[in-house]
C-alpha positions as CSV (number, residue, x, y, z in Angstrom):
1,X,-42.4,150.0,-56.1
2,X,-43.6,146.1,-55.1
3,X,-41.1,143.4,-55.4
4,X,-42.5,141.1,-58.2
5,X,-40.6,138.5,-57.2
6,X,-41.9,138.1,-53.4
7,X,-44.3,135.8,-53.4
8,X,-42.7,132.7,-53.4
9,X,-42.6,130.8,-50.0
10,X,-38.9,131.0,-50.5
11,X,-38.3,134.5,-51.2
12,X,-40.6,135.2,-48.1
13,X,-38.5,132.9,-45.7
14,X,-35.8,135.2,-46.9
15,X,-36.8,138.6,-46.6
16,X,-38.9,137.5,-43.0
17,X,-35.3,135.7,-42.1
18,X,-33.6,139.3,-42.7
19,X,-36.6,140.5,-40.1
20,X,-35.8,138.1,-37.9
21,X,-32.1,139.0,-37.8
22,X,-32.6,142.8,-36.8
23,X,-35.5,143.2,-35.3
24,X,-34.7,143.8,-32.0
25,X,-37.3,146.3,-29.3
26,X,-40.0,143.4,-28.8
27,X,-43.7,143.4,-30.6
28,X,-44.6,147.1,-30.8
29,X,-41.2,148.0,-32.6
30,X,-41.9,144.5,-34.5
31,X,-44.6,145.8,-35.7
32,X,-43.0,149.3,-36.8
33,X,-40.1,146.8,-38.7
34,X,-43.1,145.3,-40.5
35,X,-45.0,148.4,-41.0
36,X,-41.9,149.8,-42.8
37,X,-41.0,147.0,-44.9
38,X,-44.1,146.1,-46.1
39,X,-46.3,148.8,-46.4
40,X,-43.7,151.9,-47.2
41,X,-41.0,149.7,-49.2
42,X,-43.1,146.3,-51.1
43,X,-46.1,147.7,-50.9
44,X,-47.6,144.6,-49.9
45,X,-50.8,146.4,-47.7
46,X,-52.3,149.9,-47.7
47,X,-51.7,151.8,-44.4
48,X,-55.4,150.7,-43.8
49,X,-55.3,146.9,-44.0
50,X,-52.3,146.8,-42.2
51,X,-53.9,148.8,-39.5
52,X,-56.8,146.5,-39.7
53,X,-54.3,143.3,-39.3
54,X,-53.0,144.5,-36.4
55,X,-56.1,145.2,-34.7
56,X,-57.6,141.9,-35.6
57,X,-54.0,140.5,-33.8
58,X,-54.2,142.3,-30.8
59,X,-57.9,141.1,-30.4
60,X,-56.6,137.1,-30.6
61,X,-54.6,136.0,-27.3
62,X,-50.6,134.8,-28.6
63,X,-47.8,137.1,-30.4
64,X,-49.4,139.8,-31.8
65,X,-46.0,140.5,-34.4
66,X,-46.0,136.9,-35.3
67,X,-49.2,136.5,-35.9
68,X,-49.2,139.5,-38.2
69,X,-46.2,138.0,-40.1
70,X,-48.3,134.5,-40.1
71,X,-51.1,136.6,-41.8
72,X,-48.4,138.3,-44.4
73,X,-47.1,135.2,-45.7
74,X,-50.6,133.9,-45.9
75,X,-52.0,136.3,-48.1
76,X,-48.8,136.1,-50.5
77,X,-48.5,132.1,-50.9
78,X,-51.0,130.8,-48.9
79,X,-50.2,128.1,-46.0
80,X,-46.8,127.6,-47.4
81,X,-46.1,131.4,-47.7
82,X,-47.4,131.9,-43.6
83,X,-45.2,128.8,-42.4
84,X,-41.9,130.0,-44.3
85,X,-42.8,133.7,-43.1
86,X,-43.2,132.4,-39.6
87,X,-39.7,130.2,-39.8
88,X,-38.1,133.0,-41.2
89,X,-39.2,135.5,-38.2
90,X,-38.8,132.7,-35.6
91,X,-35.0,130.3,-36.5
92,X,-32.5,133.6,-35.8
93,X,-33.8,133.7,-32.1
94,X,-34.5,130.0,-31.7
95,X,-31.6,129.0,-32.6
96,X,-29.5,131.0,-30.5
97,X,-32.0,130.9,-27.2
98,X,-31.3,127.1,-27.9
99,X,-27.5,127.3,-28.1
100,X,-27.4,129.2,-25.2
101,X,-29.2,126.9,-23.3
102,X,-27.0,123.8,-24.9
103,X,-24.3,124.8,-22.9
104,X,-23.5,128.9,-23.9
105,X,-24.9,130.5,-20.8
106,X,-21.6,132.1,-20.7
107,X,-22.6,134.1,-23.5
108,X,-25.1,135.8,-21.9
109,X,-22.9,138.3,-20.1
110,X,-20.7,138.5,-22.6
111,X,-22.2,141.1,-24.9
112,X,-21.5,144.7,-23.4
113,X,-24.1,145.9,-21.5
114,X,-24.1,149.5,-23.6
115,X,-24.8,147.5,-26.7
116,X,-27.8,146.0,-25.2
117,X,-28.9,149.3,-24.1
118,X,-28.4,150.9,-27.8
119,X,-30.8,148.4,-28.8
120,X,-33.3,149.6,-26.6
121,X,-32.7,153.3,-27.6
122,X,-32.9,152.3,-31.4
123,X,-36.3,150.5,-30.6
124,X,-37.7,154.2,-29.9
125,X,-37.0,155.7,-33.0
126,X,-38.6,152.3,-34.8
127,X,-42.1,152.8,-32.8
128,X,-42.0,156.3,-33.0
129,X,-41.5,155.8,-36.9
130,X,-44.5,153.7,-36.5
131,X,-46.7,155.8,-35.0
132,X,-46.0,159.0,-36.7
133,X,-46.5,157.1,-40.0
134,X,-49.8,155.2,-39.0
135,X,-51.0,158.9,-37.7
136,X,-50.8,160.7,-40.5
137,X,-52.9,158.2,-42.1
138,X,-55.3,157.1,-39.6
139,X,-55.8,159.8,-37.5
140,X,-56.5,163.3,-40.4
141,X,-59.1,164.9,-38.7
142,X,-59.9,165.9,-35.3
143,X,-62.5,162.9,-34.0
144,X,-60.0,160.4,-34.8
145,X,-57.2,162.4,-33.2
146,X,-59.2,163.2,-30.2
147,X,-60.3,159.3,-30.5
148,X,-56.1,158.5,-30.2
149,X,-55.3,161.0,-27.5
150,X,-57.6,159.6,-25.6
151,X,-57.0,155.7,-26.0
152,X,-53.3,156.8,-25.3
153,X,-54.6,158.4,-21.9
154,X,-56.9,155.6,-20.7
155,X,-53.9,153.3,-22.1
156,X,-51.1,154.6,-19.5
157,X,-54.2,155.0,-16.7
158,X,-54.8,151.3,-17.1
159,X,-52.0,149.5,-18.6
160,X,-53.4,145.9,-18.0
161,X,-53.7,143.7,-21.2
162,X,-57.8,143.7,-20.8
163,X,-58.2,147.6,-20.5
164,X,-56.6,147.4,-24.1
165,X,-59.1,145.3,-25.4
166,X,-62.0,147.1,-23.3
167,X,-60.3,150.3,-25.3
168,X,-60.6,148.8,-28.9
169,X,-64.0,147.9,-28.5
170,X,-64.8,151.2,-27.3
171,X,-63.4,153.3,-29.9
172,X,-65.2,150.9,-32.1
173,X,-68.7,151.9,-30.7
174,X,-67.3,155.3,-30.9
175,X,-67.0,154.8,-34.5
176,X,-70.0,153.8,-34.7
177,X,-71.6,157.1,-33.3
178,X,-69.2,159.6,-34.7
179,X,-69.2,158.4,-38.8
180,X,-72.5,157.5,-40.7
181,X,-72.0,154.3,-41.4
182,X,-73.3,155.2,-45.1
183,X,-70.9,157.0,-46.3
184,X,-68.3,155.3,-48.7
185,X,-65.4,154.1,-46.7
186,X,-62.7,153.4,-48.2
187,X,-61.2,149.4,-48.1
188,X,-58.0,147.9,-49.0
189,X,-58.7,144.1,-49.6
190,X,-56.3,141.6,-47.8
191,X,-56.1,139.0,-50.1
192,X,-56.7,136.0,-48.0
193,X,-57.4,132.3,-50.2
194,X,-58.9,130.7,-47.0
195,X,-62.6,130.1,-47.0
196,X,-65.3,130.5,-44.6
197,X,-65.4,126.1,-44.2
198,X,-61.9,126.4,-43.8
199,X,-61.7,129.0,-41.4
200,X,-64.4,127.2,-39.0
201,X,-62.6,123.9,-39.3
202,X,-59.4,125.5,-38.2
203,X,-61.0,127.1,-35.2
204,X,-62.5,124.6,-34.6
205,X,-59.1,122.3,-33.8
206,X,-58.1,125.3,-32.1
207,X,-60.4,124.5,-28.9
208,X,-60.1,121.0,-29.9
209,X,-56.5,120.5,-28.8
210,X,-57.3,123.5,-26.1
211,X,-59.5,121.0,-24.3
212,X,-58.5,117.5,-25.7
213,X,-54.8,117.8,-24.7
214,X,-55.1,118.0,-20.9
215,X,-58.0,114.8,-21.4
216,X,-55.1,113.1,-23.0
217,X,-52.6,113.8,-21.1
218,X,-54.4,112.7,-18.0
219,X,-55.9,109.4,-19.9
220,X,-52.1,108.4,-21.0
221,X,-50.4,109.8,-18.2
222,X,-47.5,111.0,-20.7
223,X,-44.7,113.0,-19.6
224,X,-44.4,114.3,-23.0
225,X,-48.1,115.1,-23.5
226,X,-48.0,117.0,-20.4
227,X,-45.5,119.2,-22.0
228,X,-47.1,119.5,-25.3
229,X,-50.2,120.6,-23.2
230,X,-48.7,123.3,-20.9
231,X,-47.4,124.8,-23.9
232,X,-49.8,125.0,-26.3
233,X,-52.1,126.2,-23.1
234,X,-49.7,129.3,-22.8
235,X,-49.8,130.3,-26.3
236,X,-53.3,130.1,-26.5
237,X,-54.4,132.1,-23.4
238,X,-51.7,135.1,-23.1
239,X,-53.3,138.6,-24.1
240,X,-51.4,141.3,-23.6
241,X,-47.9,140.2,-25.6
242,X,-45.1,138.4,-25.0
243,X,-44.0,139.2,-21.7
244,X,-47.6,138.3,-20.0
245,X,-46.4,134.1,-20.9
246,X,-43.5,134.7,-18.0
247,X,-45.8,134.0,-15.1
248,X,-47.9,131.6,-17.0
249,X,-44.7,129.6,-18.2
250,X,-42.8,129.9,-15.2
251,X,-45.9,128.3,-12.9
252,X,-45.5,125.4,-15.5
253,X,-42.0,124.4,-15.8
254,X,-40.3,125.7,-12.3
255,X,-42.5,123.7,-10.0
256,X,-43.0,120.4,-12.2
257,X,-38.7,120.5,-11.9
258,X,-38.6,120.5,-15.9
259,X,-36.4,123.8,-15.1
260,X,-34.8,125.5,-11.8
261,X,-35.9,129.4,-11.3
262,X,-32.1,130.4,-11.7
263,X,-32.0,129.0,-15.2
264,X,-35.5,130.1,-15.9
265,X,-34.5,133.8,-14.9
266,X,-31.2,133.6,-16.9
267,X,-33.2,132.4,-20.2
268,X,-35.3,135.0,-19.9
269,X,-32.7,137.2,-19.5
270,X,-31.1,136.4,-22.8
271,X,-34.4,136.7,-24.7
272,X,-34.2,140.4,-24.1
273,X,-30.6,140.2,-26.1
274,X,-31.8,138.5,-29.6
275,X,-33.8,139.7,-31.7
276,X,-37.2,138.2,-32.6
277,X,-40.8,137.3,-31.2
278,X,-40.2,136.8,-27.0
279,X,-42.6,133.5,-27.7
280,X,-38.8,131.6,-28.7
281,X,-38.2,131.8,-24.9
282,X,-39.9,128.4,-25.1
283,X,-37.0,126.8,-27.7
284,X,-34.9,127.8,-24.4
285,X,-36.9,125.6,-22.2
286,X,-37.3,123.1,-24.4
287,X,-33.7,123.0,-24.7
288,X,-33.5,123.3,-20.5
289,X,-35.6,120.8,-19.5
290,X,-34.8,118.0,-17.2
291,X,-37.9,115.7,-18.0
292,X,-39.6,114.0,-21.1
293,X,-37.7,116.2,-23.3
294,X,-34.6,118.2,-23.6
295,X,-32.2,119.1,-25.8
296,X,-32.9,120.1,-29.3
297,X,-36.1,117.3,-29.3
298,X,-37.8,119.5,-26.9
299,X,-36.7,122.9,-28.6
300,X,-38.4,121.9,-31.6
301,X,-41.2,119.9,-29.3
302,X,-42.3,123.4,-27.3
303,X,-41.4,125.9,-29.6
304,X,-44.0,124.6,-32.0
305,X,-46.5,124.0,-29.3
306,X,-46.6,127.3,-28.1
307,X,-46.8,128.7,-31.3
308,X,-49.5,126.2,-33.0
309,X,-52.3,128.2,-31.3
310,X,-51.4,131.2,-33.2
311,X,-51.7,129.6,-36.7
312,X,-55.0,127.8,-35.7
313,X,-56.6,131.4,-35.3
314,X,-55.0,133.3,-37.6
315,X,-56.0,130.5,-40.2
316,X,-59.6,130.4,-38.5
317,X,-60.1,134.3,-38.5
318,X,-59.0,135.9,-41.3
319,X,-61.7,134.6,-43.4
320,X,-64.6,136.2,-41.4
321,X,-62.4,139.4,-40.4
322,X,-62.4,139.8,-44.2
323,X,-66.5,139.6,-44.2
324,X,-66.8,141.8,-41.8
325,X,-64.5,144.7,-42.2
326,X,-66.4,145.1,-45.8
327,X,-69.7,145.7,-44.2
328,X,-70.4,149.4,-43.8
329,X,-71.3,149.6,-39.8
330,X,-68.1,147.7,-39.7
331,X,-65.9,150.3,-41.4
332,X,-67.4,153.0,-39.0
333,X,-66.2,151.1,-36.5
334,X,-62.8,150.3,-37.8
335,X,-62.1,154.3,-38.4
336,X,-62.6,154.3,-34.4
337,X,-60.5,151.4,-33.5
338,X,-57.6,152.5,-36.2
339,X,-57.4,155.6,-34.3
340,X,-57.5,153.7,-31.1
341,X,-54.6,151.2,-32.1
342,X,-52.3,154.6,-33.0
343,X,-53.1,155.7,-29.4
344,X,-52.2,152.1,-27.8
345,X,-48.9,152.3,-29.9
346,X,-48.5,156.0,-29.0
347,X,-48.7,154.6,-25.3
348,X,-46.4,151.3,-25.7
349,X,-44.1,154.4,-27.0
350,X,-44.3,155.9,-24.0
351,X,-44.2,153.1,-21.5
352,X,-42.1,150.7,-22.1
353,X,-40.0,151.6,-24.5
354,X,-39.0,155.9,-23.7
355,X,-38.8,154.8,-20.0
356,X,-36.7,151.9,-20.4
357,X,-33.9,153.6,-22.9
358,X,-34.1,157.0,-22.4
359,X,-32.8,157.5,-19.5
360,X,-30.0,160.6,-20.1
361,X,-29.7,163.7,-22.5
362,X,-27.1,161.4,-24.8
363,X,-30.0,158.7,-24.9
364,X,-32.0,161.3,-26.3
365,X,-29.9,162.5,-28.8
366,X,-29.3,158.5,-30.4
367,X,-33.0,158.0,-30.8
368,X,-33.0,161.2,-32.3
369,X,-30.4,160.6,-34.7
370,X,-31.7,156.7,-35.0
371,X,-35.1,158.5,-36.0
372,X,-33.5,160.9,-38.4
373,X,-32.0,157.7,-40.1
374,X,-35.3,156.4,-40.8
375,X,-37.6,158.8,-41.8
376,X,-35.4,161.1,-43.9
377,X,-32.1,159.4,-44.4
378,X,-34.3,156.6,-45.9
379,X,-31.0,154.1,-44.2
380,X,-32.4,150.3,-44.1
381,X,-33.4,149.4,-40.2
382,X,-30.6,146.9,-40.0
383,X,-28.2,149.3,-40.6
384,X,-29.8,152.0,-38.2
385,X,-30.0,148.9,-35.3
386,X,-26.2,148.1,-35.7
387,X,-25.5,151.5,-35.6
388,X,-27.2,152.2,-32.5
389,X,-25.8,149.5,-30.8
390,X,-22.2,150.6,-31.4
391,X,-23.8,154.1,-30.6
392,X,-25.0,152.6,-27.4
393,X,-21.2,151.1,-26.1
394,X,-19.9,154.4,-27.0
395,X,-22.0,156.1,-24.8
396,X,-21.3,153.8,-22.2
397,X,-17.8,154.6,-22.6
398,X,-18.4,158.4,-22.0
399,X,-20.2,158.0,-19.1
């Protein structure tokens, strides 16, 4: 049944805070955390709006699991409900990226290397969960599973962050030919309180700061401007998830000396380890640097620079996603990108997550169990992710 006492910006800094805690996999099985919390258990979203929120966040460059979150707490309690549901998603890995880099590198190699790889292995059952949910919904007939198949196909073919765009918009005009767009399609309202004015200012500082900042920067010749604009640059240009920032970061902050390689590589390292969006791997730098910031000054500094350009556009979206998505052409279209997204997550299933945990029979056999868990056991993900991580060290010990 829904929570009737979730909307408050408080109680949604909680219950994103408990996300933020456990969910560990990156932002496919973030996705499959949110998926199952608040569309199976609050009831917050149909299987269809959700669907539609995550398309909408894979088409906008930045975290595509934070963004979604941003867009949660939005629709609950407005701009205060997306900035606690953001904090709560973003302090747990902050935090500890930033003590590490305070002086706890040590840490880093202190967690058994079987636990780490249980955490992998449970982050199969979670996007398996995902998909088979998301399927059954989005995909009931045999276009849209056809549509699916072959998204997952063209998906592993081309596995660069434009070919899944270039996919989306393609089952999109797929939709468009395979269901009349005058038949009654079904839509599940996000509530969103943001208008249209709104929305276009919002954007509209979004490309502001995009091209004002490097002007600045240049004008002032400010260390700390600089910083601000190398940042905010990253999160607003990376398609593709959190792991496409690495190159883009580390071509900032290695050669300017704000950070050496080795501690670059180490942070990044560790950011596999926490749970969380990948995007904190900026509070690490921050935290690293050797230049107009450091400490937790520039923690704070670039972790909300990087993620600003993700508010900006969700705030300056949402309202016209919501105008479109009602028209009827649109919904055509949105039954072939829905079955399109199940395919990309069928794929991301696939590659990275199967290859990169299951890599024995016993492997196997824990995402099994961790999948069990979930779908019938009806245990809470936390649980299931501690579990597997003991699971994972005790496999290590067998071997």
């Amino acid at each position: 049944m829904p929570h009737a006492n979730d909307h408050t910006p408080w109680q949604i800094f909680l219950i994103f805070l408990r996300l933020g805690l456990t969910s560990f996999g990156g932002p496919i099985a973030h996705l499959g955390y949110f998926r199952d919390e608040f569309v199976s258990r609050r009831r917050w979203l149909s299987e269809r709006s959700y669907a539609d929120l995550v398309t909408l966040c894979q088409f906008l460059p930045g975290p595509a699991s934070s963004q979604v979150g941003i867009a949660l707490g939005l629709s609950r309690a407005g701009y205060a409900g997306a900035l606690a549901a953001w904090a709560g998603f973003t302090l747990p890995s902050a935090l500890a990226l930033i003590l590490l880099a305070l002086g706890l590198a040590g840490y880093a190699e202190a967690v058994p290397a079987g636990i780490l790889h249980g955490l992998k292995v449970v982050a199969v059952a979670i996007v398996a969960q995902a998909v088979w949910g998301m399927a059954r919904n989005l995909c009931p007939d045999v276009p849209r599973i056809s549509l699916m198949a072959i998204a997952t196909c063209l998906v592993l073919l081309v596995p660069a962050a434009w070919a899944q765009v270039a996919i989306i918009a393609a089952a999109g005009v797929a939709g468009l030919l395979l269901f009349k767009p005058g038949n009654s399609v079904e839509h599940d309202p996000l509530p969103i309180a943001i208008g249209h004015r709104a929305g276009s200012l919002w954007l509209l500082l979004f490309f502001a700061l995009l091209l004002g900042l490097p002007l600045l920067a240049e004008l002032w010749a400010s260390p700390t401007l600089n910083m601000i604009d190398a940042f905010y640059r990253t999160g607003s240009l990376v398609f593709g998830g959190g792991h496409v920032m690495l190159p883009l970061l580390q071509a900032e902050v290695v050669p300017t000396g704000w950070v050496s390689n080795e501690t670059f590589l180490a942070g990044y390292g560790a950011t596999q380890a926490v749970p969380g969006p990948l995007f904190t791997f900026a509070a690490f730098l921050g935290a690293s640097m050797h230049g107009p910031q450091s400490g937790w000054p520039g923690a704070v500094l670039c972790l909300l620079a990087i993620f600003l350009p993700s508010f900006l556009l969700v705030l300056g979206a949402l309202p016209f996603w919501e105008r479109l998505r009602t028209n009827q052409r649109m919904q055509a279209a949105m039954l072939g990108i829905n079955a399109a997204v199940v395919g990309l997550l069928l794929a991301a299933l696939y590659q990275p997550v199967w290859t990169s945990a299951i890599l024995q029979p016993l492997d196997f056999g824990l995402a099994l169990l961790a999948l069990v868990a979930l779908l019938f056991w009806k245990l809470p993900p936390w649980l299931v992710v501690i579990a597997c991580g003991l699971g994972g060290q005790l496999l290590s010990l067998l071997r």
